[in-house]
Every structure is written in structure tokens, then in C-alpha cells.
C-alpha positions in Angstrom: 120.7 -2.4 80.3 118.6 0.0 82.5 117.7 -2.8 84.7 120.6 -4.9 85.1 119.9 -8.6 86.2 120.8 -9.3 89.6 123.0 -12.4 89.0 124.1 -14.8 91.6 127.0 -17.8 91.4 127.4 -20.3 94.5 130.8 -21.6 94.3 132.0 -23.3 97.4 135.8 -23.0 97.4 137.6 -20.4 95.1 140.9 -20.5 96.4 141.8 -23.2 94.2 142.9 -23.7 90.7 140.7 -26.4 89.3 138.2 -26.4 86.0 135.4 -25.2 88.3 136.9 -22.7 89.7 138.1 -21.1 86.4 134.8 -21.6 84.7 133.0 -19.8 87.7 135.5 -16.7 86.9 134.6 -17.4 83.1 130.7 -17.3 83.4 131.1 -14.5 86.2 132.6 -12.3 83.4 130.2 -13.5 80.8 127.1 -12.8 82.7 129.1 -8.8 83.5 130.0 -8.5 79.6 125.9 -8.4 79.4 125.6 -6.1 81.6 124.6 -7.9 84.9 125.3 -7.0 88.1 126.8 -10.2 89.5 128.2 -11.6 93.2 130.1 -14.4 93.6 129.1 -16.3 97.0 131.9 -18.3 98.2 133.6 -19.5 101.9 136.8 -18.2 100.5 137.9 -14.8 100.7 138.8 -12.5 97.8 140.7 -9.7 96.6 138.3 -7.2 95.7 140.2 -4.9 95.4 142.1 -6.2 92.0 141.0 -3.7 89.0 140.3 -7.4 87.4 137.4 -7.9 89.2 135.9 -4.2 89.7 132.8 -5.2 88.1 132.0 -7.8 90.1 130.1 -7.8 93.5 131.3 -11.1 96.7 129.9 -12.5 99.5 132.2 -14.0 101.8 130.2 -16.9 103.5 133.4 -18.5 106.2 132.6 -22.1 106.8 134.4 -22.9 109.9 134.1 -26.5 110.1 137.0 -28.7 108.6 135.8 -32.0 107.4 134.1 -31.4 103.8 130.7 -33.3 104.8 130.4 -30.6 108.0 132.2 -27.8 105.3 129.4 -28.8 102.4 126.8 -28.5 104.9 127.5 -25.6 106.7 128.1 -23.7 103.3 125.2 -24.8 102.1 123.1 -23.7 104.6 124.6 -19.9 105.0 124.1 -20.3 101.3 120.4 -20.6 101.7 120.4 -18.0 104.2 122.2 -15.8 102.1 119.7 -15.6 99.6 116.8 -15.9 101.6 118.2 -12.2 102.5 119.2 -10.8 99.3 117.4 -11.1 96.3 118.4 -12.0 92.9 117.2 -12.8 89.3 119.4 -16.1 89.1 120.7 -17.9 91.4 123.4 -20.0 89.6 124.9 -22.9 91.4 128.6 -24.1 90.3 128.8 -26.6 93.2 127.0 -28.6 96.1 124.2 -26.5 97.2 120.0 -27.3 97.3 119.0 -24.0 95.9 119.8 -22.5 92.2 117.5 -21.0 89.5 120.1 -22.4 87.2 122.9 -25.6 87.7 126.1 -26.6 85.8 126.9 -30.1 86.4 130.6 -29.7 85.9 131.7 -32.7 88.5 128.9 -35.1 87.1 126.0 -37.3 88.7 127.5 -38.6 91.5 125.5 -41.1 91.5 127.1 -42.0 88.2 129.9 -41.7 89.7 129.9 -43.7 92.4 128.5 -47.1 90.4 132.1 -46.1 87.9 134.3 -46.7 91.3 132.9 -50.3 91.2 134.9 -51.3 88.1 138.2 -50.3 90.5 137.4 -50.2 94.7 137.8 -53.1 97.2 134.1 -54.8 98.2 134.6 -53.3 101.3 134.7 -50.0 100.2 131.4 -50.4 97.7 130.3 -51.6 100.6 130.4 -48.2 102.4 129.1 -46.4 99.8 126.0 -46.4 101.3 126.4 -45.6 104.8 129.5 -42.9 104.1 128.1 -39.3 105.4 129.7 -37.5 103.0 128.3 -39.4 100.1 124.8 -39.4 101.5 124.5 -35.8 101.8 126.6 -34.7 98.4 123.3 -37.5 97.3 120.5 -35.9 98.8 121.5 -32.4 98.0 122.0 -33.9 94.2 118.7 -35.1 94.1 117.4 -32.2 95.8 118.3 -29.4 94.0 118.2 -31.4 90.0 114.3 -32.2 91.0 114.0 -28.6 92.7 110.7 -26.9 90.9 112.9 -23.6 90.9 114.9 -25.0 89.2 115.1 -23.4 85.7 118.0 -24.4 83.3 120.4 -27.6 84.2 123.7 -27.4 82.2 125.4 -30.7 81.5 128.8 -30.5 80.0 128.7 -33.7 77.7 125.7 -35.9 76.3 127.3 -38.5 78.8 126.2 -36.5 81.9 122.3 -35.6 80.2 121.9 -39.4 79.6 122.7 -40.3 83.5 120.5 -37.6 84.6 117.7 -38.3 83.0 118.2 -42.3 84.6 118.8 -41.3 88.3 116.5 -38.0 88.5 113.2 -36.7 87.4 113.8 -33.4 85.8 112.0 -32.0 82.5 114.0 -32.7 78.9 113.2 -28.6 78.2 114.9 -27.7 81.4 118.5 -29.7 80.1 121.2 -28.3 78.0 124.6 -29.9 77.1 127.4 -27.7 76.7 131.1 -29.1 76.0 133.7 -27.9 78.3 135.1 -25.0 76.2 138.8 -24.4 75.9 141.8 -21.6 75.6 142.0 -22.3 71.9 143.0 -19.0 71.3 145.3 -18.3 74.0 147.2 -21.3 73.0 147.7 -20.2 69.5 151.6 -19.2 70.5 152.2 -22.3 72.0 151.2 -24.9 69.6 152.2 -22.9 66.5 155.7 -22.8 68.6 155.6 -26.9 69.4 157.9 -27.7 66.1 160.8 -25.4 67.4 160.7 -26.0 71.2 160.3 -29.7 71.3 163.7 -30.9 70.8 164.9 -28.3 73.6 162.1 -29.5 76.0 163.0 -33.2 75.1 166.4 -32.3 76.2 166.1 -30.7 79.4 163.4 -33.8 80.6 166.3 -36.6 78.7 163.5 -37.8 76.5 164.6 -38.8 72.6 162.6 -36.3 70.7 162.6 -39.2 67.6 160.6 -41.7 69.6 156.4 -41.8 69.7 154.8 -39.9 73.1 152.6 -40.9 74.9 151.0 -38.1 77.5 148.8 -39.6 80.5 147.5 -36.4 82.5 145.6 -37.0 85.8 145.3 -36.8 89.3 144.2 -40.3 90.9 145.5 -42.5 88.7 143.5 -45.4 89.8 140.0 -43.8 88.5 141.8 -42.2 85.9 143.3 -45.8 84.7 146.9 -46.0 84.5 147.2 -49.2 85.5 145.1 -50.2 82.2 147.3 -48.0 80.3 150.3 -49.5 81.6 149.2 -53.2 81.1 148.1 -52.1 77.3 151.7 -50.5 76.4 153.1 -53.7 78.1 151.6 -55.6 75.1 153.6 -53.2 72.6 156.8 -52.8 74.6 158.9 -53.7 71.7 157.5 -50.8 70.0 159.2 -47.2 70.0 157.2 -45.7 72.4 157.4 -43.8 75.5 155.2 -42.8 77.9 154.5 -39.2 80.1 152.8 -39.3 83.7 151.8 -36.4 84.5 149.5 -35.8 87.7 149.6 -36.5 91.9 148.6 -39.9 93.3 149.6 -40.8 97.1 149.9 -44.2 95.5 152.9 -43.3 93.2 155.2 -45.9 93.9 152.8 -48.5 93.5 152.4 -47.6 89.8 156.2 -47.1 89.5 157.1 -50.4 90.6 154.3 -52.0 88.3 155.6 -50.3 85.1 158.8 -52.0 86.2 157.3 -55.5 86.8 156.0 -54.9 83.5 159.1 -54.0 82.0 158.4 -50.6 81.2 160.9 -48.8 83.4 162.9 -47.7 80.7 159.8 -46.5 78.4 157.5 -44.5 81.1 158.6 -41.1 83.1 156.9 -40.0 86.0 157.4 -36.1 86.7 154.3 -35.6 89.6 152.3 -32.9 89.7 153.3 -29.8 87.0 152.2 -26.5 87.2 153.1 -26.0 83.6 152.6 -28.6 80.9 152.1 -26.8 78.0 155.7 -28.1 76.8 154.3 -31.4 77.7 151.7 -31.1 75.2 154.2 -29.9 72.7 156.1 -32.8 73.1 153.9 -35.3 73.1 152.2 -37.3 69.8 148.9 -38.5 71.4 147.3 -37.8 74.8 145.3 -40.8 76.3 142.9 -40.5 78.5 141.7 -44.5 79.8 139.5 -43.1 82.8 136.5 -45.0 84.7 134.6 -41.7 84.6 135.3 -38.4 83.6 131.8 -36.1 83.0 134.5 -34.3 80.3 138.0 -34.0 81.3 139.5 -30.6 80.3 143.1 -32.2 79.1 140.7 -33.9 76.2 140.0 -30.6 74.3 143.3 -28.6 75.7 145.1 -31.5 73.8 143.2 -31.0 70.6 143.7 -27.1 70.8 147.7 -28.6 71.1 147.1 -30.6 67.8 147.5 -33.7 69.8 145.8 -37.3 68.8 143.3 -38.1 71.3 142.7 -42.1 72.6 140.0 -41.5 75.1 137.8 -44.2 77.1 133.8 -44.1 76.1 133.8 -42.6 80.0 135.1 -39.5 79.9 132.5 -37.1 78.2 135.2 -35.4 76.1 135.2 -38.0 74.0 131.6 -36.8 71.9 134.3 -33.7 70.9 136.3 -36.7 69.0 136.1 -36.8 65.0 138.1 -39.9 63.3 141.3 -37.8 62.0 141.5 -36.2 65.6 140.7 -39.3 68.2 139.9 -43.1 69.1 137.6 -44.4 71.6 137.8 -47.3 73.6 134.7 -49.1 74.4 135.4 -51.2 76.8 138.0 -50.2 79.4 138.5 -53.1 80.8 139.5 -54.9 77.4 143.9 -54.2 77.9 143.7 -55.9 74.4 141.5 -53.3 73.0 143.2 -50.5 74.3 146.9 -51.9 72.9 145.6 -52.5 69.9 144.3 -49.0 69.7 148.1 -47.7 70.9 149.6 -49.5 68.2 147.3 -48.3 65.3 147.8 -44.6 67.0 152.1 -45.1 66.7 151.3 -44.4 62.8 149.7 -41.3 63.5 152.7 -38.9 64.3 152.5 -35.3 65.4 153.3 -33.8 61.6 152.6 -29.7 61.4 149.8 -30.2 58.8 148.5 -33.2 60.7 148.3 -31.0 64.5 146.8 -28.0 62.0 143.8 -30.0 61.4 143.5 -31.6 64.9 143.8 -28.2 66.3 141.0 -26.6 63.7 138.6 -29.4 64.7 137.9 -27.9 68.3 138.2 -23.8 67.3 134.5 -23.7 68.0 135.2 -24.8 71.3 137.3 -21.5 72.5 135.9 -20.5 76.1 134.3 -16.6 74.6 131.8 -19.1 72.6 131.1 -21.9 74.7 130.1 -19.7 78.1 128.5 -17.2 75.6 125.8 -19.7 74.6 125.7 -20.8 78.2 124.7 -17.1 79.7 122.6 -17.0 76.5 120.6 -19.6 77.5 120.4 -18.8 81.0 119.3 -14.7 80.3 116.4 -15.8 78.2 114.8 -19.0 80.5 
């Protein structure tokens, strides 16, 4: 490229581990592979030194302020500044900022989100939905930079997400494009093909009976990621042979441990926290289910699949469009415990079998990250 495209990402914090933060490093390389000159723009410092990123260009913004409505403003605004000073081709925004040429939705509409948190938080907390700071201004920036006239390309990560834009925002269809989250699929190849030998040895060394049916939950906020609705389904099927994986943080931990006891399930549910590695968890477990209030696509819904793992996923998480009949269920009502347990029950027939995981695992190869941010830089080069 004689001319390389100057290329531009806005991520607020990269210090962290989290889907966004990987998929900025993932589209950051993509946009390089063509041969664009790109800069990540974050408040977080980075090693630029690493041979890993040589070909990559960073602006360190610091944001001094410590509560995140002061930390999203201030950011923001250098942001603006930023590029006010320096110019690029695209401006392409991963996070909370007004200005972009080009926008991946990865967290949502948070509009969208806030009407979910009705189904589970107190009146009094709906309540201060509308006068909490933080809200407002993660609200107006939202709206601001979706119905921005610079705007160029919007990138939604599930048909979920396109639908609630087009309800809260005015933004042209031509502008939208959905792209599913896109997974390891074949980085993982080692591990699922390895899932046969190692689970007896992992169901040892956790005390869990390798002949019995698991269950994987995998989240962190349990309450908008609806355990408790798990918990109350299995509690319909506790004679079964079942048992149950938490995996995830929640500062409200012992409130769901002491209701899987009230409900009798103390012998059939394991709560292991936070995990910095759950591959084995996955090759363990039969089915993953994912029961959350909202969930624009939630990774652990295609890293399963690419696991071989059954899938029961609520209508609300996004990831659930990536569901085909032999490799998922979805709930249609989240609230309905019935539905949901009778949805567990039918899934206990539907063992992990090594043909069975083959197919499941073959159903989201299309989805490996190379193709999926690919088509997204793709897109983004040529509007």
C-alpha cells in the first residue's frame, strides 16, 4: 500500500483482560495485516517496546480522575482533542466516546440495557436510573455519537443489538452491519480434541463424578446473568443426575450459596469463583447455560460450541442467533422456571459423546476470530 490508511482505535482502558479489550488487539492487527498504519488511543499505558506490537503506533491519553462518570468524561474529551490534533482516515471507536468514523457496539445499547435490569432491580433503583450521572452521560454520548453524521459504519455483534438500535436511535439501515462475536476455534483445536482423555483427571482433582450430567454456568454478576433462575429450574429436576458448575465473581456469593441450599441443591452445585483458566471446565462439562437478562452476545456462547458443548441460552443474550437445533435450545421467556427446567431435562439426553461434540464444534468453524474481524476491516476499508 503506497499510502497506507491512517487508522485510529479509541479504547478507554486496556489494562484489562475482557472481550473488548482482546477484540481491540484483534482488529488493531487486522487493520496492520492490510497494511495500515494504526494507533491505539487509550488512558492506559503500554509496552511498546514488545516485538508483538512493533507495527503498531499508541497514544497514551492519562485520565486522572477516579470515579468512571469523571474517568469516561475526561477520556472522552482528550479523545476529542486528540484527534482534533492528529489526523486520520478512520477513527474507530471500541468504547464510550462522541466521535468515530466507524463504532463496534460490543457492550450493547445501553439503553437496552438498562430497561433488561427492570426484570431483576429493586423500584428504587429503576427509580434512579434516570437521575444516576453515570448513566446519563454513558446515554447522551450513546446517542451522540450512533446519530453522529460522521459517522460511517456501526458494527453490531448480534441481530439483537441492530433491532434495539434501530428502536432507540436514528441512524441509516446502510450504515449497520451485524457481525457475530468470533472465536479461538482454532486455537482450541488441542483442547477439545484432548477433552475425552483429561476429563476424568480434571473431574478428580475438582471431586466431581465424571459419570454424572454437567451443567457449566459462566458469568460475572450472577443476578443479570440469572443464576437464581437457573437454580430454581434445576430445583424442579433435583432427582435427576445432574450437577451444576459456577463459574464467575459476584460480591453476592453467599446469597446464591445459601439459596441452592434452601433449594436443596447443596450437594448438586459447586461454586469455584472466579477462574483464570476454564478450559478444563469446558472439557468437563455436557452443556453450558447461559439464562441472562441481557447479554448483546456473550463470548462463553460460541467458546462453548468451539468446546463441543450443548448450548441452552436465554432469547437475551445475542449468541443465541449462532444456535442450530443439534447444537442449542433457547428459552423464550426467562422468567418461565418451568420452561427453562423443562428445557434442562430434555438437554440431560443430549450427552457430550466425541461424534456428538465433533458436530457441535464444526457448526461455529466459520466463526474463528482471522474470519470474523476480517470481514469487519473489510467492511470498514471500503465505506
Amino acid at each position: 500500500m503506497k499510502n497506507p490508511k491512517k487508522v485510529c482505535l479509541l479504547k478507554h482502558r486496556m489494562g484489562a483482560t475482557g472481550g473488548l479489550e482482546k477484540s481491540t488487539w484483534r482488529i488493531a492487527h487486522a487493520f496492520a495485516k492490510k497494511g495500515c498504519d494504526v494507533t491505539i488511543v487509550s488512558s492506559d499505558k503500554f509496552d511498546s517496546n514488545s516485538p508483538s506490537y512493533s507495527y503498531l503506533n499508541f497514544a497514551h491519553l492519562p485520565c486522572q480522575k477516579k470515579l468512571s462518570v469523571t474517568r469516561i468524561s475526561e477520556f472522552d474529551r482528550k479523545a476529542q482533542k486528540f484527534l482534533l490534533e492528529n489526523h486520520f482516515d478512520i477513527v474507530f471507536g471500541m468504547d464510550r466516546t462522541r466521535f468515530q468514523t466507524h463504532l463496534r457496539l460490543g457492550n450493547g445499547i445501553h439503553r437496552a440495557y438498562l430497561e433488561s435490569r427492570k426484570q431483576t432491580d429493586s423500584f428504587f433503583k429503576r427509580l434512579s436510573f434516570n437521575v444516576n450521572p453515570l448513566h446519563r452521560l454513558i446515554l447522551s454520548i450513546e446517542k451522540e455519537s450512533i446519530e453522529s453524521k460522521e459517522l460511517r459504519a456501526l458494527f453490531t455483534n448480534s441481530h439483537m443489538v441492530k433491532d434495539e438500535l434501530f428502536s432507540a436511535y436514528d441512524i441509516q439501515k446502510e450504515k449497520v452491519h451485524v457481525i457475530h462475536n468470533g472465536v479461538e476455534w482454532k486455537d482450541l483445536e488441542y483442547d477439545f480434541n484432548s477433552w475425552l482423555e483429561k476429563k476424568p483427571k480434571h473431574c478428580a482433582s475438582l471431586k466431581l463424578d465424571p459419570s454424572t450430567f454437567h451443567f457449566l454456568f459462566i458469568g460475572n454478576g450472577y443476578r443479570r446473568k440469572g443464576l437464581d433462575v437457573l437454580l430454581k429450574a434445576l430445583s424442579l429436576i433435583q432427582h435427576e443426575d445432574f450437577h451444576l458448575s459456577v463459574i464467575g465473581k459476584d460480591k453476592e456469593i453467599n446469597f446464591y450459596m445459601h439459596l441452592a441450599k434452601k433449594l436443596h441443591l447443596e450437594n448438586k452445585v459447586s461454586f469455584f469463583g472466579e477462574q483464570k483458566e476454564i478450559k478444563k471446565f469446558y472439557q468437563i462439562a455436557d452443556c453450558l447455560v447461559i439464562p441472562s437478562f441481557y447479554d448483546p452476545f456473550a463470548n462463553v456462547t460460541v467458546e462453548a460450541l468451539a468446546m463441543g458443548l450443548f448450548v441452552v441460552s436465554s432469547i437475551s443474550n445475542g449468541g443465541s442467533e449462532v444456535l442450530q437445533e443439534s447444537s442449542g435450545s433457547t428459552l423464550s421467556s426467562l422468567l418461565d422456571i418451568d420452561e427453562l427446567s423443562s428445557l434442562l431435562k430434555e438437554t440431560l439426553s443430549i450427552s457430550k459423546t466425541w461424534i456428538r461434540s465433533q458436530k457441535i464444534r464444526d457448526s461455529v468453524k466459520h466463526l474463528d476470530f482471522s474470519q470474523q474481524t476480517a470481514t469487519l476491516v473489510d467492511i470498514s476499508l471500503n465505506s
